[in-house]
N, C-alpha and C positions, 0 to 999 in steps of 0.2 A: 874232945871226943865227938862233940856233934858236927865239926866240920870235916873228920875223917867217914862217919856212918853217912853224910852228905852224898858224894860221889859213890858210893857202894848199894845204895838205894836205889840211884837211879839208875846202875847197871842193870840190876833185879829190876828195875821194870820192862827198860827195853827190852831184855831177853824174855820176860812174858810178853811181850807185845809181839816179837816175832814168832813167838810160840805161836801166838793167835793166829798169825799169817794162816798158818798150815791147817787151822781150822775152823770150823762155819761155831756164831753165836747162834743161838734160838732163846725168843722170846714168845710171851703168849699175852695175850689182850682179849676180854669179853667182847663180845660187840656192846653197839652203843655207848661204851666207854663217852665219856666228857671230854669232852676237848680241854687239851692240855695237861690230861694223866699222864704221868710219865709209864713209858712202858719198859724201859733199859737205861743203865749207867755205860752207855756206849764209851766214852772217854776214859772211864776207868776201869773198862772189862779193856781197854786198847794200853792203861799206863799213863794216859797223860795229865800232867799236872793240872791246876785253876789256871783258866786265862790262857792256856796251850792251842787247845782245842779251835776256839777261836780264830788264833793267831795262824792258824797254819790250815786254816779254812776246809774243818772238819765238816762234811755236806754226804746225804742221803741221795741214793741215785736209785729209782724203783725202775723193775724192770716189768714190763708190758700192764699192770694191773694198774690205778689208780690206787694210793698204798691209805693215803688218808691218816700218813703220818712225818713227824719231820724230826731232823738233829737240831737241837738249842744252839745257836753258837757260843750261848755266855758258860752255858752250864754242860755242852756236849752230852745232854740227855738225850734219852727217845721220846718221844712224845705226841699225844696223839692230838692231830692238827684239822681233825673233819670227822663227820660221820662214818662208823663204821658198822657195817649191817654185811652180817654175813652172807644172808640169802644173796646178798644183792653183788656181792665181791665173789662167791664159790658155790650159790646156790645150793642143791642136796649133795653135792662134795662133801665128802668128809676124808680126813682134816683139811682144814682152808687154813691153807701154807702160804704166804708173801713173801717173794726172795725178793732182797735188798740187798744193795751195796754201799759202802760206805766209802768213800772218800778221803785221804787225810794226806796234803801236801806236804813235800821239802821236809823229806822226799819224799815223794809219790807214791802212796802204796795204797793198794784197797782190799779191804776185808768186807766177807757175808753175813750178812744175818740174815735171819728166817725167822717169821714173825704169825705166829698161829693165832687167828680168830676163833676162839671160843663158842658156844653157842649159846643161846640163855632162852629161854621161854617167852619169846616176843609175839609169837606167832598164834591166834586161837583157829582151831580146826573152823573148813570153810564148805558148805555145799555145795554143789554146781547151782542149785536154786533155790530159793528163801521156801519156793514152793511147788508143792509134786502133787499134779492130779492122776489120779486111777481110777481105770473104770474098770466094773467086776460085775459079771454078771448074776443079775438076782441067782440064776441056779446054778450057779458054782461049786462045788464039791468043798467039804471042808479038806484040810491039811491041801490046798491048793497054794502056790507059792507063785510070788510078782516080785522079780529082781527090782531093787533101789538101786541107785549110785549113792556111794561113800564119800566122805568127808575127805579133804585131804589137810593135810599140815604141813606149812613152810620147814618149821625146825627139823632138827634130825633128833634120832639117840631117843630115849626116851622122852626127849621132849615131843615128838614124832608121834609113839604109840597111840592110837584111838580105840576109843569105846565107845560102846553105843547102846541108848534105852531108849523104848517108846515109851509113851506116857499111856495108860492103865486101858483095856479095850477088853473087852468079853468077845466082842468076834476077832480081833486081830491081835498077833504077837509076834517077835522078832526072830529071825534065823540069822545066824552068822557061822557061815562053813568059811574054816579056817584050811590051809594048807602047807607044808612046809617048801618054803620058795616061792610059792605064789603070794599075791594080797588075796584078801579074805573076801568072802562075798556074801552080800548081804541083802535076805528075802523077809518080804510081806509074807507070813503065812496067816492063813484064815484057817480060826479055830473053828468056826461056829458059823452056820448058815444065816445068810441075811436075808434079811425082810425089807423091799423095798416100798413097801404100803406101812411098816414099823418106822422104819429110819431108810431115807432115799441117801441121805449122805454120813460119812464116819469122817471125821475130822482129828487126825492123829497128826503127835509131835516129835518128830525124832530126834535126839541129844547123840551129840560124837564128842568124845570127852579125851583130851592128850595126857599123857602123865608127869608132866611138866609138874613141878613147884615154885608158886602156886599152880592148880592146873587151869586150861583154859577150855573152854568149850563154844560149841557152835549148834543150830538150830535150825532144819528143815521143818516145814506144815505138810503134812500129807493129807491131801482131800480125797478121801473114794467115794465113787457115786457106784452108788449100783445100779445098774442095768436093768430095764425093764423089757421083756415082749416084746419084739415090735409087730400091732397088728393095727395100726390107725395111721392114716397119712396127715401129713402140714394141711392147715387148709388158713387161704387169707380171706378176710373179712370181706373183702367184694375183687370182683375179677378185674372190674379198670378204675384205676386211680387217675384224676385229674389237678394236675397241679397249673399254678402260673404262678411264673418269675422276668422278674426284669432284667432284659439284655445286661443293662451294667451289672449286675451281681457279680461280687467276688469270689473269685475261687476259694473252696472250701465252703462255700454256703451250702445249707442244709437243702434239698431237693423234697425229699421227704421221707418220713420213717415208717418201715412195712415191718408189718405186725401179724405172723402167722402163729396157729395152733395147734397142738398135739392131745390125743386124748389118752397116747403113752406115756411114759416114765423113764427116765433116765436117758440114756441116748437115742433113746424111741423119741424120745423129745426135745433134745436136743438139734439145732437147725441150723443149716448155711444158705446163705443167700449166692444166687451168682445170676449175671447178667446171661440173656439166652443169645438175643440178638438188638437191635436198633435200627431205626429207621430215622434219617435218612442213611444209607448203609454209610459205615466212615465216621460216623459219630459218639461212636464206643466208648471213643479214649473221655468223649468229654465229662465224664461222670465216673463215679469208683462206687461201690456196693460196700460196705461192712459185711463180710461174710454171716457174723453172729448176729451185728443186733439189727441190719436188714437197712441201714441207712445210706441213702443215694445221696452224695455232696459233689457236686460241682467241681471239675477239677482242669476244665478249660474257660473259654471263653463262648459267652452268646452272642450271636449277630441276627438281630431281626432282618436287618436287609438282604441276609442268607438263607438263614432257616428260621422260618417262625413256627413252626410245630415240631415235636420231637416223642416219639413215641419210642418206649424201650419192653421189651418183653424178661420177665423176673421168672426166676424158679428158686423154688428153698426146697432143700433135700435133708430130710432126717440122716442121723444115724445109727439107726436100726441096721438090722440083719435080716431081710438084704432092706437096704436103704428104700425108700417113699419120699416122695416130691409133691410141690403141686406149686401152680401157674396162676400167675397176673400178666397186667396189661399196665406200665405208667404213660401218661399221655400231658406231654408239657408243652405249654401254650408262654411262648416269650412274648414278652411284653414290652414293646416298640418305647425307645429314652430317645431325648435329642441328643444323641451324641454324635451326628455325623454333620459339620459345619458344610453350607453350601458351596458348591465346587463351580469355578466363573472357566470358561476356557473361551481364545478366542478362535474363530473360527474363520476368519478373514480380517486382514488388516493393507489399508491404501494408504502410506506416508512413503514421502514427507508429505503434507498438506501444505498448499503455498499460501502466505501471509495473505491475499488477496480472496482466500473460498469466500465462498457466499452462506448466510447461515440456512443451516439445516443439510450442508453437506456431509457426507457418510464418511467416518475415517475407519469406524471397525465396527466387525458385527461378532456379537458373544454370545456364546450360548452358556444358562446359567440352571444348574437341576441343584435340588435336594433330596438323598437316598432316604430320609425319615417318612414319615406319612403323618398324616392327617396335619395338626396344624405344624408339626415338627417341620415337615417338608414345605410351608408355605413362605416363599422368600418376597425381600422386599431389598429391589437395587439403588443404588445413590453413588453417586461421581464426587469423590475427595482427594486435595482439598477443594475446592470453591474453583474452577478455573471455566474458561471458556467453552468448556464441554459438558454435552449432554447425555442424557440417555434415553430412547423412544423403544418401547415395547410391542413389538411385531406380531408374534404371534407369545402362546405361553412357553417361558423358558428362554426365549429368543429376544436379544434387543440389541441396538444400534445404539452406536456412539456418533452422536454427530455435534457440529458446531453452531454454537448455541452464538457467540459474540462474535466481535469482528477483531479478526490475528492481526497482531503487527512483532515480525520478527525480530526488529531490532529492542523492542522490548522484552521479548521474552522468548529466544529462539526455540529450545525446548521446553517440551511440558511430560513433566511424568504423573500420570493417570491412573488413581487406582480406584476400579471400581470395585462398589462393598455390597456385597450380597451379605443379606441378614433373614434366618430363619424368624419361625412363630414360635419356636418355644420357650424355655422357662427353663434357666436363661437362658438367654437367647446368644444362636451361634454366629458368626461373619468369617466369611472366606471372601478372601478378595483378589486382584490380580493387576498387576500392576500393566498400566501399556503405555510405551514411549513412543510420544508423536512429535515428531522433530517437523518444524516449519521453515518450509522451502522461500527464498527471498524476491522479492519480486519489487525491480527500480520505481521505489516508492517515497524516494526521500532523493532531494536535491545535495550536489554537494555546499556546505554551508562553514564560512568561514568562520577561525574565531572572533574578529572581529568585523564590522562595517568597514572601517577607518582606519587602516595602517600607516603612520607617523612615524618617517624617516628622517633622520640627521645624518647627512652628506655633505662631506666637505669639500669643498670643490678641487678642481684640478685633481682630480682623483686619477687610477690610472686605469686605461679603455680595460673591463674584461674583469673590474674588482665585481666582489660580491656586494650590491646593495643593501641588500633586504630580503628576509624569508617568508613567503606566504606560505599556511599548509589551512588547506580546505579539507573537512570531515566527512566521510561520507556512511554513515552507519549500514549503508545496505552491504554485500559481499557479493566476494568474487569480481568480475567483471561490473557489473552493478556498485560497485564499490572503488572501482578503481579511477581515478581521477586525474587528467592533464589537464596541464593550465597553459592560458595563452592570453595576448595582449591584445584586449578590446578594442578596436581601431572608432570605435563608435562613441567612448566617450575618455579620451587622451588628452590631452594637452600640457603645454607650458604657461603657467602665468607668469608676467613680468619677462616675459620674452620681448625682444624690440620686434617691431612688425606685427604682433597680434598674440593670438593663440597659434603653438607650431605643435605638429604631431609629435608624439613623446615614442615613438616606435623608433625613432631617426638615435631615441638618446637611451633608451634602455631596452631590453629584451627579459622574457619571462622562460625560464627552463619548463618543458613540457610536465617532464618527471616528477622533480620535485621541489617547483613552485619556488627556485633561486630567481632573485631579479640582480642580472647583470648591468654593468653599465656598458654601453657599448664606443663610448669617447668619453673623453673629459666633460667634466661639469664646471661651467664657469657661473659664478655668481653675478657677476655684471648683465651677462646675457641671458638667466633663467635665475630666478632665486625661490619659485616654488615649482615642481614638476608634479603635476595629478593628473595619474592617467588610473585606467579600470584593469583587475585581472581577472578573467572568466575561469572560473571551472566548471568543467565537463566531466560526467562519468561516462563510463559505457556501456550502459543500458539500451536497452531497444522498448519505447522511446529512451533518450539521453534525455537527462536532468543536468542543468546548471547553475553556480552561484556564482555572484561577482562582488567583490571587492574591490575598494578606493585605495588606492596608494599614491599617501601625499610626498616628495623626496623634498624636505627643505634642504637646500643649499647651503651649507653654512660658509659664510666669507671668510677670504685669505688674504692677506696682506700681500697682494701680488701683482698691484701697480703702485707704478711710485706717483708723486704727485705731480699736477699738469700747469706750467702756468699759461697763466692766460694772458691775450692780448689789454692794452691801453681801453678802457671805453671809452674815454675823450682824453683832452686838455683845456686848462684854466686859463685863464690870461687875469691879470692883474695889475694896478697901479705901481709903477717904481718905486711913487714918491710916498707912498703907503708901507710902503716896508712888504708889501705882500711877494710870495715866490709861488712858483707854478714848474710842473713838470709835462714832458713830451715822454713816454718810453715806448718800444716797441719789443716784441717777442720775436727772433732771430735763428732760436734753434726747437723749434716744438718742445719736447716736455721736460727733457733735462735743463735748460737753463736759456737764461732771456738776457739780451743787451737794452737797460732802460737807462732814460734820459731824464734830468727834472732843471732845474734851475733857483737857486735861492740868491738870495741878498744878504751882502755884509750887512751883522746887526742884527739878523734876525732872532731873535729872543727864544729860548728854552722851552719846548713842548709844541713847536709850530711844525704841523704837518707836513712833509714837501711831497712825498708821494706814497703810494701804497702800492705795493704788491700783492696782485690776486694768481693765484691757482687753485686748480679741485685736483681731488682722488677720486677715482672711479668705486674706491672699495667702498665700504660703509660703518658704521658703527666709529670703534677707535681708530680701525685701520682708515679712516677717511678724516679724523680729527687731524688738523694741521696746526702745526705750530712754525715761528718764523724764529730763525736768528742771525744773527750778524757775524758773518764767520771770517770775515778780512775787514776793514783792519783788526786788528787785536787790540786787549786794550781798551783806555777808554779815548773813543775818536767824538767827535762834536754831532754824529747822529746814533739813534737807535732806531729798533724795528718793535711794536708791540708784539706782544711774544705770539697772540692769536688772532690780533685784527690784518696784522700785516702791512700798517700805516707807520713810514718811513720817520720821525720827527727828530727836531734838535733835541739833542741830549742837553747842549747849552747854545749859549748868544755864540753867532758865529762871529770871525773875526777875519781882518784883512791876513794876519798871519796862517790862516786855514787852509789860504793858496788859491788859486784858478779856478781846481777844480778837485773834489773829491770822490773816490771809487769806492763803492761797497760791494762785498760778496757777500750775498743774505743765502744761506740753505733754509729750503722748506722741508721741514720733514715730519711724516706722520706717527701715529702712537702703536702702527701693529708690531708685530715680534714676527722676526726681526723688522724695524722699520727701515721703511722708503726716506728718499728725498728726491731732491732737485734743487736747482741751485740757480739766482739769477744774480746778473751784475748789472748796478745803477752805479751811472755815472754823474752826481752834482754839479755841475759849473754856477761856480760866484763869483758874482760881482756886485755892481752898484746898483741902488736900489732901482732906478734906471732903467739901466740895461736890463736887468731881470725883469722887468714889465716890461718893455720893450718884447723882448725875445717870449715872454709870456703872452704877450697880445697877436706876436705872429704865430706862435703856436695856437694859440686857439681860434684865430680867422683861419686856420685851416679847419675846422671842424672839427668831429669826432673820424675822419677818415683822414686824421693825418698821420703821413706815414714820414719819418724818422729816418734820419739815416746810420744803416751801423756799423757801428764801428769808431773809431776815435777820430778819422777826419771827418766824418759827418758832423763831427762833435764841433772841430774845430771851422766850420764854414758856419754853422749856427752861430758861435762866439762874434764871429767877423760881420755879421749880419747887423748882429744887436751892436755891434762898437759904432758902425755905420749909422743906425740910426739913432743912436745915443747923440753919436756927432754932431748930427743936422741941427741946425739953429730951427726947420721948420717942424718941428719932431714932434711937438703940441698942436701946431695946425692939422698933420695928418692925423694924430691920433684922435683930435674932436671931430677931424672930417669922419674917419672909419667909424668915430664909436655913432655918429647922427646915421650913417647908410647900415651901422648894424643892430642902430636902432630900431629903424625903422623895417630890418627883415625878422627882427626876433617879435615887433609887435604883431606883423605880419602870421610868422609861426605861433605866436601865443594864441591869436583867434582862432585860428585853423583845431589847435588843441584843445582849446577850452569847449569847443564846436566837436568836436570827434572823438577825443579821445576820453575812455571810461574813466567816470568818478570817483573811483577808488583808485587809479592812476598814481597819485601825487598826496601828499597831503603836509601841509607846513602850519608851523605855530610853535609858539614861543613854548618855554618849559624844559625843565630836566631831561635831555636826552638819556636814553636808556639802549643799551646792546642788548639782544636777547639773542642767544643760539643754542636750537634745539636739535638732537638727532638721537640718534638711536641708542648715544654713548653716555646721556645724558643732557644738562643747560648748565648754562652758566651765565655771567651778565657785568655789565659796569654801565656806571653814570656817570654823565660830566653836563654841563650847566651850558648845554647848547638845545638850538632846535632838533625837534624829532622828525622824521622823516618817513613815508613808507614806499618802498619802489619795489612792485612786484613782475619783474623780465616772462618773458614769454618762454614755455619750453622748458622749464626747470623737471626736472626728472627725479629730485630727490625730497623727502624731508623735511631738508635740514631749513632753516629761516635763519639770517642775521640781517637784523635790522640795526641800522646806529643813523646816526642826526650830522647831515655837513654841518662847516664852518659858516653860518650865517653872517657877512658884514650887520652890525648896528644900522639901527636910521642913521639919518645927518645929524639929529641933536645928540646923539648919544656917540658918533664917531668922530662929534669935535674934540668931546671929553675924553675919549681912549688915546692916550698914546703910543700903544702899540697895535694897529689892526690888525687884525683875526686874516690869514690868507685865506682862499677858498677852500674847502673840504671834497674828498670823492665820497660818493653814495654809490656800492653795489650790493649788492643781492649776487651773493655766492651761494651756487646749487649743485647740484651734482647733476652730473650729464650723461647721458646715454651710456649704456656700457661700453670699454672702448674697442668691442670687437665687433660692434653693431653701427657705429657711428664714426663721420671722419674726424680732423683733427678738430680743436675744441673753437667753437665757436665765439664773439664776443657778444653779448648779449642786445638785443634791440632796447636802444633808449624811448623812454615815453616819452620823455621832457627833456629837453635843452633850451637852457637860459642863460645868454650871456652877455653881459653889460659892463660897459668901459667907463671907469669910478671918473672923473674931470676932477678939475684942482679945485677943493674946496666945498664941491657939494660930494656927500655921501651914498654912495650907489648901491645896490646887493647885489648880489651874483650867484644867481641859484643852477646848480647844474645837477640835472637825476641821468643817469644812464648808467 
């Protein structure tokens, strides 16, 4: 049964819901209502089930009014959602009717309601005024009647209706003439004559009462004055008033308060004040009058430096019938404040002022006032901060700015100046003024480099037109006076270590005018300049022009850019056959790259015996001039060597008849730069018997130190032919004692001549550890061997570098009987470096101090000292 009554329920409701279509709900609401009263079952005046409403987004649509109410959506009530205040929604409308719409989707339909605000008693009746003055005159007539104004009331309806009672009077009671259609109108009437010498005032209470439940009521004061006579005029206690105020007084300050009198009653005495006129005219506005109680308050501003007197004319007028007046004088004396800070202006100004015035010169002249007086207006000037400026007082008011120190612009180009005028009073005012004095430049400063001494590294062979070196000289002054070309001092240039002296440096560099580039203007060779110090001037162009100069030193730095030179023979030995000793002839055939030399040794001769030495130089210095020697043909190990740094030729071992004839070395000299040089010389040995090798050794050296060699390999071969021949000769010991007694007798000849001329430090010999020493710029280095020491210093050495080492001294006779191998003779040079080789011809061979040469005979022990 309950699932057939199911469906048949819900017919009957929709069909009441579309009932409602067709017509409008109304509901009704007090005001004030609480928020959240419900005011309608909206949903089930529509049929819709719990949770319907909701679902199908049943919503309130108010049309033009603010409704102040909403649909639930849980519960699809009405409900009130704000304040509701009738006055305030429909004012005195009545009925206050709210049309709404209601909304309820799928599908779409909307139905009205109308929604009446109620009234309720909120409202208590209100006056126009808390309070009502009336004036009646003393001889007013009884049953005399003075309209009020009535109470009004927000409410309607009977919450609306007023009454009215005064509160209890013997002269006054109330009228209320009522009309039908009109509002009612409501009079004072006077019962009973008044006495104003009895009672000047009646002080009544008038009640308007609505008929509201509870009711609410409101409350006017009624003052009556009653009216006196009028037969006495205002009169003020003296005709001029004297006031003073001070300028700063703030608006609304009290002026002063006028005080006149009546010997009537009631509006006989009753008074208004009003202003007549003012002096100075224009100044009206500055002041306001209290009509009643007669007080003048300030309602502008005072200026002593303006007006300092202000006089106003007053009248106060009763209101009597007919009205009476009477007349003052206020007289107000303002009273001077420091309030006006001293004013600087200038009045002439001469800048820029050139860094060079003289003190006491004039840059501006100011005029300085103060509108205050007495000591308000008495100023005191001063120049801040702290700078080169002054201030001189002229006449009063009047003062100059002038320069007190001496300007320099490049310290301080501008100056901003501000001078401080300061009043005398309390506190005290400062006005000040700023003046910008820019300082003009005057060529007072040299152009001045960053350094003295500019230290260049250049490497030589550089190419014509490189950049050197950058000079930049400073010149703090501007403009023209600032601007600086530089150029090459021809007054103090030079090359040091140039061949020939000092040469002009103008020939080897140039200086850009601009900007102080030093060009090379050729190559730089080290051999021929290895320091360049020349001066570079700078110039400004100022009128006069100021100049600075600068030392620019260009070290050269060396290349490895010559190979090494050898050098000629400086003599030949000659030495005994029968000694075992050998000796060389060589000569130099092709200048630097390589030389054809000569020597001569003897079968037999023993391990470490010197036969000849090879000398050459470099021109370069340092590594690039360290030479080293080696033995580059044969390969291998062959029966001689070269020291790898002295260049002394000796047996590697004991030579032998299988060694052959003759033997050929190609020794390269090569130095230590990157990439390194050489050069390359080829000695050619001839062996044979002990003999012939002193044989060919003793003609070799009766030629001198100028013996010249022949080259090539027949030359070789006519030497060998020489020495067989005299080998041959059965008289080969007679010649040789003849030669050695005639070469005797010319070396003792050259020994006195030397010993006579030639300087002491020349030679020096004596027994002792020989030592090598060679020093240069790459460093030393050194060996010893157990010979005599020696020192030969050559004329014309150009370099450094020193090696010193010790010949081959023979023993005495007691001590060469006991050797059985004699020591051959040793070479002694002094290897130097030589003029650069662009300055100098080919390589000289150096001048001997000493030559000593002596032919050993059979059996006595001879020496043979040779220095060259």
């Amino acid at each position: 049964m309950g699932a057939c009554w199911g469906p048949a329920v819900r017919v009957l409701v929709l069909q009441a819901a579309w009932a409602l279509v067709g017509r409008q709900v109304r509901y009704s609401v007090p005001e004030e209502a609480k928020v959240g009263t419900v005011v309608g079952r909206v949903a089930q005046e529509l049929g819709l089930e719990a949770g319907e409403a909701e679902a199908r987004r049943l919503r309130l649509v108010a049309q033009g009014r603010r409704a102040s109410v909403e649909v639930s959506g849980a519960s699809g009530a009405l409900v009130v959602s704000g304040r509701l205040d009738r006055e305030e929604l429909c004012g005195k409308s009545a009925p206050c009717a709210l049309r709404l719409e209601v909304l309820l989707e799928r599908p779409l339909r909307v139905f009205h309601v109308e929604l009446e605000v109620t009234d309720i008693n909120d409202n208590a009746p209100l006056f126009p005024a808390a309070r009502k003055n009336l004036s009646i005159a003393e001889l007013s007539l009884p049953g005399s009647r003075f309209p009020l104004e009535g109470a009004s009331d927000a409410d309607i309806g009977t919450n609306a209706q007023l009454s009215y009672t005064l509160s209890p009077s013997e002269h006054f009671s109330l009228d209320i003439q009522r009309s039908e259609g009109y509002s009612e109108s409501l009079f004072l009437l006077l019962a009973k004559p008044l006495d104003r010498e009895t009672e000047p005032v009646h002080r009544l209470l008038l009640t308007a009462s609505d008929g509201g439940r509870p009711s609410l009521s409101g409350t006017m004061e009624l003052v009556v004055s009653v009216l006196d006579a009028n037969d006495n005029a205002p009169q003020f206690n003296q005709s001029v008033y004297k006031v003073q105020l001070p300028e700063n007084a703030e608006r609304g300050a009290l002026v002063i308060r006028l005080n006149a009198t009546d010997l009537d009653e009631g509006l006989n005495n009753e008074f208004t004040y009003s202003i007549v006129s003012s002096l100075p005219v224009g100044n009206r506005d500055l002041f306001t009058l209290d009509p009643k109680t007669g007080e003048i308050r300030l309602t502008g501003t005072l200026d002593f430096e303006e007006v300092s007197i202000q006089e106003i004319q007053i009248k106060v007028t009763d209101k009597g019938t007919p009205p009476m007046s009477g007349h003052c004088k206020v007289v107000l004396e303002v009273l001077d404040e420091n309030d006006n800070a001293p004013e600087v202006r200038v009045t002439s100004l001469s800048v820029p002022v050139p860094e060079d015035a003289s003190v006491g010169t004039v840059v501006a002249v100011l005029s300085v006032w103060d509108r205050d007086s007495g000591s308000n207006g008495r100023v005191r000037c001063s120049v801040w901060p702290a700078s080169p400026f002054g201030l001189v007082s002229s006449v009063s008011g009047s003062y100059s700015l002038v320069v007190r120190e001496a300007l320099d612009r490049e310290r301080v180009s501008e100056y901003e100046v501000e001078v401080r005028a300061e009043d005398g009073g309390a506190p005290a005012l400062v006005g000040s003024r700023r003046v910008r004095v820019p300082v003009s430049d005057v060529n007072d400063n040299a152009p001045a480099f960053a350094q003295a001494v500019y230290t260049v590294l250049a490497q030589e062979n550089n190419a014509a037109g490189a950049e050197l070196a950058r000079v930049q000289a400073k010149d703090p002054d501007e403009a023209g006076n600032g601007r600086v070309r530089y150029s090459l001092w021809e007054g103090g240039v030079g090359a040091a270590g140039a061949v020939g002296g000092v040469v002009s440096a103008s020939s080897y560099v140039s200086v850009e005018a601009e900007s102080g580039r030093v060009w090379a203007l050729r190559p730089l060779d080290y051999e021929e300049v290895q320091v360049l110090e020349f001066e570079v001037r700078a110039v400004d162009a100022g009128e006069p022009s100021l100049c600075g100069n600068a030392t620019v030193q260009v070290w050269v730095l060396d290349e490895n850019d010559n190979a090494p030179s050898l050098l000629p023979a400086a003599g030949v030995g000659a030495g005994a056959g029968a000694s075992g000793r050998s000796s060389s002839v060589w000569e130099s055939v092709s200048g630097e790259s390589s030389g054809s030399l000569w020597a001569w040794a003897a079968w037999g001769t023993p391990a470490g015996q010197v036969v000849a030495k090879i000398r050459a130089v470099d021109a370069d210095s340092g590594y690039n001039a360290w030479l080293r020697y080696e033995v580059w043909e044969p390969r291998g190990k062959g029966p001689f060597r070269v020291g790898l740094y002295s260049g002394e030729v000796s047996t590697a071992r004991a030579l032998e008849e299988a060694d052959g004839p003759r033997q050929r070395l190609v020794i390269v000299v090569r130095d230590h730069g990157e990439p390194a040089r050489s050069a390359t010389a080829t000695l050619s040995v001839s062996l044979g018997e002990g003999g012939e090798a002193a044989s060919a050794s003793s003609g070799a050296g009766s030629s001198g130190p100028g013996l010249r060699a022949s080259s090539g390999a027949e030359g070789g071969s006519s030497s060998l032919s020489s020495l067989s021949s005299l080998s041959s000769s059965t008289n080969a010991w007679l010649v040789a004692a003849i030669c050695a007694v005639s070469g005797l007798l010319v070396v003792a000849v050259v020994l006195c001549g030397a010993w006579r001329w030639a300087p002491r430090a020349g030679a020096l010999s004596g027994r002792g550890p020989a030592t090598l020493v060679c020093a240069s710029q790459v460093g030393s280095w050194s060996y010893s061997q157990r010979q005599s020491r020696s020192l030969c210093v050559a004329e014309g050495a150009g370099k450094s570098d020193l090696m010193v080492f010790s010949p081959n001294c023979p023993p005495p006779p007691a001590a060469a009987a006991k050797e059985t191998q004699p020591e051959p003779p040793a070479l002694l040079d002094t290897v130097s470096a030589a003029p650069s080789l662009a300055s100098r011809p080919a390589p000289r061979r150096p001048r001997p101090l000493l030559s000593l040469v002596s032919v050993v005979s059979p059996g006595v022990g001879r020496r043979l000292w040779e220095a060259g």
